[in-house]
C-alpha positions in Angstrom: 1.9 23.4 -21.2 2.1 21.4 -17.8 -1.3 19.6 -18.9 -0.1 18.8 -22.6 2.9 17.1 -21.2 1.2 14.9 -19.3 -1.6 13.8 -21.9 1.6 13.1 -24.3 3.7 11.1 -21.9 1.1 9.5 -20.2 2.7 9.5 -16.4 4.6 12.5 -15.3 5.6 12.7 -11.2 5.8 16.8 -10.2 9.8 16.4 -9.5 12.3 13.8 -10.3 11.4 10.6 -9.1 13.1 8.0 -11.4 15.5 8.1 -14.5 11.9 5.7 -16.2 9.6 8.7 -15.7 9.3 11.7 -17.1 9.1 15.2 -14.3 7.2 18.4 -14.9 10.6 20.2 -13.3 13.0 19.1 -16.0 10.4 19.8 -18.7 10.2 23.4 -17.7 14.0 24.0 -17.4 14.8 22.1 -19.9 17.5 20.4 -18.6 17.4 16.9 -16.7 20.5 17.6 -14.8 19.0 20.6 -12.7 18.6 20.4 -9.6 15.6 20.8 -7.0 15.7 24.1 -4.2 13.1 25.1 -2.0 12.9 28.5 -3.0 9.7 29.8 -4.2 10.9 32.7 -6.6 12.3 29.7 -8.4 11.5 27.2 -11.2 11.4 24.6 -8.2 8.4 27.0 -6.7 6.6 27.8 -9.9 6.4 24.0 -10.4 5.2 23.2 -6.7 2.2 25.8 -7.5 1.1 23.8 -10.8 0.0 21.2 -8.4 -3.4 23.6 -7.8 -3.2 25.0 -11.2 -3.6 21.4 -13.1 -5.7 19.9 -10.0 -7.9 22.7 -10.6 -8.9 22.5 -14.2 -9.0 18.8 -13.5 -6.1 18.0 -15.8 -5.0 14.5 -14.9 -5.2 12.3 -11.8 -3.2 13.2 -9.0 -1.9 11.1 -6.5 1.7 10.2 -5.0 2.3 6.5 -7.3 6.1 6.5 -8.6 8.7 5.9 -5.8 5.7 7.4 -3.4 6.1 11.2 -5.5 3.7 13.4 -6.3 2.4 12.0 -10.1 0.0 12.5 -12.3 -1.7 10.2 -14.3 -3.6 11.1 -17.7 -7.2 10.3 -17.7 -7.9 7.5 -20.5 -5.0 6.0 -18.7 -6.3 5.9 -15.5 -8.1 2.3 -15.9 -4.8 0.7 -17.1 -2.9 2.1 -14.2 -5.8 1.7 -11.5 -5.5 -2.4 -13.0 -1.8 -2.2 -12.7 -1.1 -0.7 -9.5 -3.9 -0.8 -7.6 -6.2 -2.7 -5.3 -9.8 -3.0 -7.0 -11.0 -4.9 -3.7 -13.0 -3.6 -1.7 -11.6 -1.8 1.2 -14.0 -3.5 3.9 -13.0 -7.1 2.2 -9.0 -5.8 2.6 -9.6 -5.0 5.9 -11.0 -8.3 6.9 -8.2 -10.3 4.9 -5.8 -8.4 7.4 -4.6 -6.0 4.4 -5.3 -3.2 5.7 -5.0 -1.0 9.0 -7.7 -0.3 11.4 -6.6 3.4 11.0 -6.7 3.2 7.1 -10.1 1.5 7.4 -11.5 4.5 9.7 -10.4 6.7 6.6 -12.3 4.9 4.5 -15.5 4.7 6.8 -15.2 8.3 7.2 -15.2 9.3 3.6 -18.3 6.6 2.1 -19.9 8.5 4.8 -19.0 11.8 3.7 -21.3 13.9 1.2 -18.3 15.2 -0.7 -14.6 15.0 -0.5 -13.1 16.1 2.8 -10.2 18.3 3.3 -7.0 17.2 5.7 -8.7 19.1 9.0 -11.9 18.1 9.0 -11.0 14.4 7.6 -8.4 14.1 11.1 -11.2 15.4 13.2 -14.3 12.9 11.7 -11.6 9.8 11.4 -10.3 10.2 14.9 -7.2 11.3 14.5 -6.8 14.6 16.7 -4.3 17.3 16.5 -0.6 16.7 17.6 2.7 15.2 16.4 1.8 11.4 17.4 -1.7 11.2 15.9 -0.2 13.2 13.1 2.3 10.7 12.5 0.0 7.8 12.4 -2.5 9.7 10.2 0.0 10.2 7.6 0.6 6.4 7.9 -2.5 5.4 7.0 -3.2 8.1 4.0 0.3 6.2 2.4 -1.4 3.2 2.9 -4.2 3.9 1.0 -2.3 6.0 -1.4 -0.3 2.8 -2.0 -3.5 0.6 -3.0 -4.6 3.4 -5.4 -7.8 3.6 -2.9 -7.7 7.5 -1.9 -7.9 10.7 -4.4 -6.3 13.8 -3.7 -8.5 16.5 -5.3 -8.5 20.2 -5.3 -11.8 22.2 -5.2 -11.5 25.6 -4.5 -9.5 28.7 -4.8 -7.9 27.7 -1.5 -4.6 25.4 -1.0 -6.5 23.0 1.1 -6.1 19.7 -0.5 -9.4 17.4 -0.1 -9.1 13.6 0.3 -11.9 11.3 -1.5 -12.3 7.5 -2.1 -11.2 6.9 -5.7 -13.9 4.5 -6.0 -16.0 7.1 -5.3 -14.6 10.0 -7.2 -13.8 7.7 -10.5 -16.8 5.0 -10.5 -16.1 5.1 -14.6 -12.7 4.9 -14.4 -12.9 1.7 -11.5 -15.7 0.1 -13.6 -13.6 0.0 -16.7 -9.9 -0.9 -14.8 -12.1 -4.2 -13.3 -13.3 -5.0 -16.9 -9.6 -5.0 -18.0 -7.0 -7.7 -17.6 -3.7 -7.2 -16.8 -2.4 -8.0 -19.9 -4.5 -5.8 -21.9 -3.6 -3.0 -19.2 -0.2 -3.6 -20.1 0.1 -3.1 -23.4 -1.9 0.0 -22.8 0.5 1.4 -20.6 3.6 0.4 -22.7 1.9 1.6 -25.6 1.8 5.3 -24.0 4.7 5.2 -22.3 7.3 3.6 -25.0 7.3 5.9 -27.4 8.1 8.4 -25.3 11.3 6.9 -23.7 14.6 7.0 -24.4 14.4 3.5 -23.7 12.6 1.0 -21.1 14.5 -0.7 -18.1 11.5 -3.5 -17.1 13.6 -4.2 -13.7 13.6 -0.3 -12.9 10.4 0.0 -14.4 8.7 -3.1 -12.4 9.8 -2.2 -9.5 8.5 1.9 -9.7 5.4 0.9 -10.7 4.8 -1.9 -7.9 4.2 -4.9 -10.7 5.8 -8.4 -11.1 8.6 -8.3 -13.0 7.5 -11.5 -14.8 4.4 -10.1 -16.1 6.2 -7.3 -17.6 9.0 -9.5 -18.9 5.7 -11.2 -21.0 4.1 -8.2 -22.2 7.4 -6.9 -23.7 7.8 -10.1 -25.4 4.6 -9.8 -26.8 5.7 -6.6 -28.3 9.2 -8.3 -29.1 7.0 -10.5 -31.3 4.9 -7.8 -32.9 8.1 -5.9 -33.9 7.3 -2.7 -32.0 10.3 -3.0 -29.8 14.3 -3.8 -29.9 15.9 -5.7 -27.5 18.8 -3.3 -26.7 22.1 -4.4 -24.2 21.9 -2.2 -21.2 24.5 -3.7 -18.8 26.3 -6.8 -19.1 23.1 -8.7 -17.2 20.5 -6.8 -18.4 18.7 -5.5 -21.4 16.2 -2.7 -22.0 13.8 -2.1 -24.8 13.7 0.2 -27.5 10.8 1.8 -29.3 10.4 0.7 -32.8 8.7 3.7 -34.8 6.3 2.0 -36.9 6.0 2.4 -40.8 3.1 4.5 -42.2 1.6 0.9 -43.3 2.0 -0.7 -40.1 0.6 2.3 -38.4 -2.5 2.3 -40.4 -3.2 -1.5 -39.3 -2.7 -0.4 -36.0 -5.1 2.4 -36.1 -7.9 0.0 -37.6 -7.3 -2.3 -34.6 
């Protein structure tokens, strides 16, 4: 199942996004070398529909993270990725800094003023942005924006395929509350911790630069796990090495369950 995958792997995007991330669509056919159609009699279509399905029952996160694609994000990782690659600011403090738009800010005004979570019509209209190609354009600006800082939830609510727009702050206060309580280190090792056992292997340049985080701080937390011997430094290219999951023994496993 679509929702099993992602709670094993950690961070799935819908389609193939990056050779560091796993993708619902080669799961389900099984083969990484398949390409995308636009069909929707197709395992391209049937995937595209499992955005409602698992937004639905709630599943994981949703939101468009890796290389700007559609991704989801399990939920006990959320904090670690909200810490990561987000902004934990406060959008009316970015604004004022200069760091972000007047149009993303009218976004934001519109849904802390909102009783619920708006869908794409009825957010244009209350934000200001009316119908027709231009506003269009620089509507779809300002949702990336936000989108980009991790500050806007895509959520889906009904039997519909309307998509409905939220404030992830206000969606997630839990998930927020704890990512501001974690440092980046510990978020780190959170996120590598998920996501290393799962991979072939780990690229930190590739990897640093899909998930919008400085390279050095990834260098250190894979050192830290060099030190620990959970991981192998393995040659990639002539200049660059990757890392390599160490599977840990059933002693060292123990000790890591009782901390």
């Amino acid at each position: 199942m679509a929702s099993a995958f992602i709670e094993r792997v950690g961070v799935a995007t819908l389609y193939p996004a990056s050779p560091e991330f796993p993708n619902l669509f080669s799961a389900y056919v099984g083969d990484p070398h398949t390409k995308t159609d636009s069909g929707w009699e197709t395992p391209s279509g049937e995937v595209y529909g499992w955005r409602w399905t698992l937004g639905r029952s709630s599943a994981a996160f949703y939101t468009t993270l890796i290389r700007r694609r559609p991704t989801w994000i399990r939920w006990s990782l959320l904090p670690a990725i909200l810490r990561l690659c987000g902004v934990l600011r406060p959008p009316e403090e970015l604004y004022e800094a200069g760091h972000l738009s007047i149009e993303a800010y009218r976004i934001v005004q519109t849904l802390e003023a909102a009783m619920g979570a708006l869908a794409t019509s009825e957010l244009r209209e209350r934000a200001g942005f009316p119908r027709g190609a231009s506003s269009r354009a620089v509507y779809l600006k300002a949702v990336e924006e936000l989108e980009g800082h991790l500050l806007l939830a895509k959520v889906f609510l009904s039997e519909d395929e309307a998509m409905y727009h939220t404030l992830v702050r206000k969606q997630y206060p839990d998930q927020v509350a704890a990512a501001e309580r974690t440092t980046l280190e510990e978020a780190l090792d959170q996120f590598l911790q998920v996501y290393l056992p799962q991979a072939v292997y780990a690229n930190p340049p590739v990897l640093a630069k899909d998930l919008k985080i400085p390279a050095v701080a990834l260098s250190t937390a894979f050192e830290r796990l060099m030190a620990a011997h959970q991981v192998d430094l393995i040659p990639l290219t002539r200049n660059n090495s990757g890392y390599l999951w160490r599977e840990p023994s059933a002693a060292q496993q123990s000790i890591r369950d009782e901390t």
